[in-house]
C-alpha positions as CSV (number, residue, x, y, z in Angstrom):
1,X,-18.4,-10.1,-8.5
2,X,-17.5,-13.7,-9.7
3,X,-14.7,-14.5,-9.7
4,X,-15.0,-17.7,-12.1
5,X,-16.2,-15.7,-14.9
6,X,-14.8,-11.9,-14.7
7,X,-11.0,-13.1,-13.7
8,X,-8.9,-13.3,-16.6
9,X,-6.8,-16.1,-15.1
10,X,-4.4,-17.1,-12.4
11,X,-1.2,-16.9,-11.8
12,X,-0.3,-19.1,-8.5
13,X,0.1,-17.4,-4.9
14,X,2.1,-16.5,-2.0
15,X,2.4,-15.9,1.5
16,X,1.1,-12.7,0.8
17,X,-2.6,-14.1,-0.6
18,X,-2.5,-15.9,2.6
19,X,-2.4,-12.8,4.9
20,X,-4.6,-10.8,2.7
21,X,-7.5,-13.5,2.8
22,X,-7.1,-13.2,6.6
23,X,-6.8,-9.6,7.4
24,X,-8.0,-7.9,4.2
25,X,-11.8,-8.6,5.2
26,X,-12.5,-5.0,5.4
27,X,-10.5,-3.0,3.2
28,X,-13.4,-2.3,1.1
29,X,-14.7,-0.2,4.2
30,X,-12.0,1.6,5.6
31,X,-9.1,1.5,2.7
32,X,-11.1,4.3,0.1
33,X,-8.8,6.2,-2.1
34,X,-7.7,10.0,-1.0
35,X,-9.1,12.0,-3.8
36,X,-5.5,14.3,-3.9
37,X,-2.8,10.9,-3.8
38,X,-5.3,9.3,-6.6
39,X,-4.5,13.1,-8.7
40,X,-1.0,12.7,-8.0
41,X,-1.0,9.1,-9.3
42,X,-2.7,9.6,-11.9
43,X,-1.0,12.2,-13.1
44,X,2.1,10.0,-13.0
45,X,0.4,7.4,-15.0
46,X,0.0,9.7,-18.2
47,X,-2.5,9.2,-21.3
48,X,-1.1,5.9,-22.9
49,X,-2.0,2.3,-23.5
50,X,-3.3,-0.4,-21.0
51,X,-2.1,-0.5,-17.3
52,X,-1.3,-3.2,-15.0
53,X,-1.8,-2.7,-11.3
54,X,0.1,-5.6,-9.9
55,X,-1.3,-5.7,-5.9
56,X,-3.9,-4.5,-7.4
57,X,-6.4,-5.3,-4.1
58,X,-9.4,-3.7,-4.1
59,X,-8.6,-1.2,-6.8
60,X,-7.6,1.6,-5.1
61,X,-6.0,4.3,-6.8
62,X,-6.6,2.2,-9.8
63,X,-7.4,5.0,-13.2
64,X,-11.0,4.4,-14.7
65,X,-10.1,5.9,-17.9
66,X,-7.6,3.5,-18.6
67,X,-7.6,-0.1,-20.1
68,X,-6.4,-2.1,-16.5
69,X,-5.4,-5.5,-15.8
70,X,-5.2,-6.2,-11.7
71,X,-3.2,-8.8,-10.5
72,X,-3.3,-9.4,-6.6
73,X,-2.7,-13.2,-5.4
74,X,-5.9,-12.9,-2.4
75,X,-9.5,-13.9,-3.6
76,X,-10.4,-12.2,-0.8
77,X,-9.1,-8.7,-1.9
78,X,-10.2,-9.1,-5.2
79,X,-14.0,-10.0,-4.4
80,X,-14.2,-6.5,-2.5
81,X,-13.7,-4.4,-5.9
82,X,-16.1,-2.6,-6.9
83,X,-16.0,0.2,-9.8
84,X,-13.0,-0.6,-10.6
85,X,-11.6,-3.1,-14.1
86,X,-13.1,-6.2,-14.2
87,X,-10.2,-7.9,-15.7
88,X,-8.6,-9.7,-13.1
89,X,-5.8,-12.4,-12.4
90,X,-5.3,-13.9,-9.0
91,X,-1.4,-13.7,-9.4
92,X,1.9,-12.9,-7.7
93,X,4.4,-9.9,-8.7
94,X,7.0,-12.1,-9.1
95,X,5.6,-14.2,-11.5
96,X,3.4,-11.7,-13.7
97,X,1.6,-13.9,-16.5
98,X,2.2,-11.4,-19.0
99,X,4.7,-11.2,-22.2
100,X,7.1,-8.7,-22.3
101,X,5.9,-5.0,-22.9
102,X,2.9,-6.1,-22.9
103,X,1.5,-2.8,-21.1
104,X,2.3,0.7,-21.7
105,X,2.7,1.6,-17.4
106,X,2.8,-0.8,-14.8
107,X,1.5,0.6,-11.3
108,X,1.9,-0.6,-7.7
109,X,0.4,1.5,-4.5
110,X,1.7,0.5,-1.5
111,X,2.3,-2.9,-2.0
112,X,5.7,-3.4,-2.6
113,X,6.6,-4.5,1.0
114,X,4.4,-7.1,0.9
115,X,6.4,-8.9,-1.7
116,X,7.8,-12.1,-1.0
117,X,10.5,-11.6,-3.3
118,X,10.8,-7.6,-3.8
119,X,13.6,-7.5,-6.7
120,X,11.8,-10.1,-8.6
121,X,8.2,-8.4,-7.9
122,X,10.6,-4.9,-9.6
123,X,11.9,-6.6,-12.1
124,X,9.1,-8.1,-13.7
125,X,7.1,-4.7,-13.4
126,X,10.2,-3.6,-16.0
127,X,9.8,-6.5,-17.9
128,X,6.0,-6.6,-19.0
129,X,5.6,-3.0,-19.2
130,X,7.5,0.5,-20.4
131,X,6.8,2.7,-17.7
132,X,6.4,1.9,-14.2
133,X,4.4,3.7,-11.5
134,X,5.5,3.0,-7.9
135,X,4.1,4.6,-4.7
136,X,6.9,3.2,-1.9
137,X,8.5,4.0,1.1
138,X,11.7,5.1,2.2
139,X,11.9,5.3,6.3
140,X,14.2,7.8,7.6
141,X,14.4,9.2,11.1
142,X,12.7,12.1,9.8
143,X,9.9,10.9,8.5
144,X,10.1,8.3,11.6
145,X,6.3,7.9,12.6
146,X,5.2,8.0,16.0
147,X,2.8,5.0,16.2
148,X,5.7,2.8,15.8
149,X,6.5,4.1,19.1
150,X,3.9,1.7,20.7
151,X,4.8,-1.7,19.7
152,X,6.6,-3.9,21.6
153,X,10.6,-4.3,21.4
154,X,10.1,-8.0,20.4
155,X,7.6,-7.9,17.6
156,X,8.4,-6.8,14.3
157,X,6.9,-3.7,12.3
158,X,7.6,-2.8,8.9
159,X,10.0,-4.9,6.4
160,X,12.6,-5.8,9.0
161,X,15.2,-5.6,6.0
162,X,18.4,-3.4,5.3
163,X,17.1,-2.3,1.9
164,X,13.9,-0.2,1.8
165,X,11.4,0.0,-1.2
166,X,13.0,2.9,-2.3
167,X,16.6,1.7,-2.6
168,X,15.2,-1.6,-4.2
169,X,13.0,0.2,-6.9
170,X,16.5,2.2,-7.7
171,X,18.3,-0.8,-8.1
172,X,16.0,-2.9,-10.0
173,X,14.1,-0.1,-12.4
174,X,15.5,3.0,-14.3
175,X,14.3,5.6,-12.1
176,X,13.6,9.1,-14.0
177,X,11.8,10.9,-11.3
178,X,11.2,10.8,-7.8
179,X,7.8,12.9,-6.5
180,X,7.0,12.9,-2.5
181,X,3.5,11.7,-1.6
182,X,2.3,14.0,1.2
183,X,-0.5,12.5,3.4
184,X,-3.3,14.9,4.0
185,X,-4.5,15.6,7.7
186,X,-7.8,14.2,6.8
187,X,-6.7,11.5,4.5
188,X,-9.9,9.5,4.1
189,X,-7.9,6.1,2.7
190,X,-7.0,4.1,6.3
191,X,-3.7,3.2,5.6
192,X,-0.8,2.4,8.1
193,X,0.1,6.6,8.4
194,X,-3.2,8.1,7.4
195,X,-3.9,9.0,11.1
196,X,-0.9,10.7,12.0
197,X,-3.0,13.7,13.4
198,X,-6.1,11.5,14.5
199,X,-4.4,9.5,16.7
200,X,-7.8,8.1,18.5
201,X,-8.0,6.9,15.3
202,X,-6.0,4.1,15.7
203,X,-8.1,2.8,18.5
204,X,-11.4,1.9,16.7
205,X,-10.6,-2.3,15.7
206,X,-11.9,-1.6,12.5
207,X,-9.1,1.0,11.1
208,X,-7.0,-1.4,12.8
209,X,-8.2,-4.6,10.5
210,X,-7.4,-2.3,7.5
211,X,-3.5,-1.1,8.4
212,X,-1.4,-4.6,7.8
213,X,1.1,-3.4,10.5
214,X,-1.3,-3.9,13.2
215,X,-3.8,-6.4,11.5
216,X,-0.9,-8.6,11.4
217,X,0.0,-8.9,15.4
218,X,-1.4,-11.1,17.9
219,X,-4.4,-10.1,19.6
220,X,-2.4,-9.8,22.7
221,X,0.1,-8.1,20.9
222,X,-2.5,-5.6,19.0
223,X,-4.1,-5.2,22.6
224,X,-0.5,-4.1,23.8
225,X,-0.6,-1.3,21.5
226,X,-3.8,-0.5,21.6
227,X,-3.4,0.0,25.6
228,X,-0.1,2.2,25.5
229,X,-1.7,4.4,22.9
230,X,-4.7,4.8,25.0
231,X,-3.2,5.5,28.0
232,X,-1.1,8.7,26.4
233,X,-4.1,9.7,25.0
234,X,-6.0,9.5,28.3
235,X,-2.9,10.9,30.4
236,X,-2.4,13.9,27.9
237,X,1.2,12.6,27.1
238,X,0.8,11.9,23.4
239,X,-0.3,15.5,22.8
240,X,2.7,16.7,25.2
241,X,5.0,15.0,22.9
242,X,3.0,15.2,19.1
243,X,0.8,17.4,19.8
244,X,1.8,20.4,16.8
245,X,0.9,17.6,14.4
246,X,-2.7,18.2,14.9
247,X,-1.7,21.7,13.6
248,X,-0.1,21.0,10.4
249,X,-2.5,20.2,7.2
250,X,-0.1,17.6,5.4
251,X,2.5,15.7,6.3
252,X,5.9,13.6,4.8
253,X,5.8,10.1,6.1
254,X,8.5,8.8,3.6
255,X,5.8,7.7,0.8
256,X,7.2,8.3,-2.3
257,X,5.6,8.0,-6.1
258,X,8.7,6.7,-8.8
259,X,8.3,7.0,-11.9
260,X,10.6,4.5,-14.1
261,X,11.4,3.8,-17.7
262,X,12.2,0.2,-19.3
């Protein structure tokens, strides 16, 4: 795909174009779209006029019977599409390049934490379109996954803020519906919770190049992680203490699909 003449324009970049040309090398190979969460979102999305998927990446869970516009600030994110719109604009959430209402849904998949500026990145999803699709999350010590467990005290995992996705989508969009987004046992897209069952999973360096929360970390740090995990493995003790997950089919993780009216 070229870039120079399929890309519809550009819209500047951010800090987040930065770490996705570095760590989103193979997203193409290990980040597919789970056939049941692309139902559910598009489902959501309804029968209407042109879309824009704003962290748009590689296209996942982008519709193909729909008129779409991505917009993800990394080159190298956008290069790895394949079957998926070919109208493109290297841009950033908070600065969308787009007159107001100028699509009938906007849609973002699990991309809103890697905003620089989240509120502004909501806002402007309201602004250029009538209906917004939003797959969050929204951590609670229920949902409270286990492979957090095994970073280190000193190293960050997750947004590190006091507002989660889900709070900020609330504030910034008129929220009509809220729809949990269950991830299956054998979830085939390689995303930070897809393994929640599989934990060998999380060993092999390339699912790890895929999930951002551990593509992210030093190699000594990612090595840190990737030792503790192994040794509970090894020892038996992750199954001691998780082990009725491998049991259960589905699982809530705290992903959550909003759907929002301007």
């Amino acid at each position: 795909m070229s870039m120079s003449s399929e890309s519809v324009g550009s819209a500047g970049s951010s800090s987040g174009s930065i770490r996705y040309d570095d760590i989103g090398r193979t997203y193409a190979i290990t980040r597919k779209q789970d056939p049941r969460i692309a139902a559910q979102i598009r489902a959501a999305l309804g029968s209407g006029g042109p879309v824009v998927n704003v962290g748009a990446g590689t296209g996942n869970y982008e519709p193909v019977d729909l008129t779409v516009v991505a917009v993800d600030p990394s080159v190298r994110m956008l290069v790895q599409r394949e079957q998926r719109s070919r109208l493109v604009v290297r841009g950033v959430a908070e600065r969308l390049p787009f007159p107001d209402r100028a699509f009938e849904v906007a849609l973002a998949t699990f991309t809103v934490q890697h905003w620089d500026d989240r509120k502004a990145g909501l806002r402007e999803l309201g602004r250029v379109s009538h209906r917004q699709v939003v797959v969050c999350h929204q951590p609670t010590e229920a949902n409270h996954l286990w492979m957090g467990d095994y970073f280190d005290e000193d190293v960050g995992h997750g947004t590190g803020l006091p507002e989660s996705d889900l709070d900020l989508v609330h504030a910034c969009l008129q929220v009509r519906e809220v729809r949990p987004v269950l991830v299956p046992r054998d979830c085939i897209d390689g995303f930070g919770a897809a393994f929640w069952a599989r934990p060998e999973a999380y060993l092999d360096p390339l699912v790890q190049a895929g999930i951002s929360e551990l593509a992210s970390l030093s190699e000594r740090a990612r090595a840190r992680w990737t030792a503790r995990l192994a040794a509970d493995l090894e020892s038996g003790e992750w199954d001691r203490r998780h082990g009725p997950l491998r049991t259960m089919t589905e699982y809530d993780v705290g992903y959550r699909l909003v759907i929002a009216e301007s």
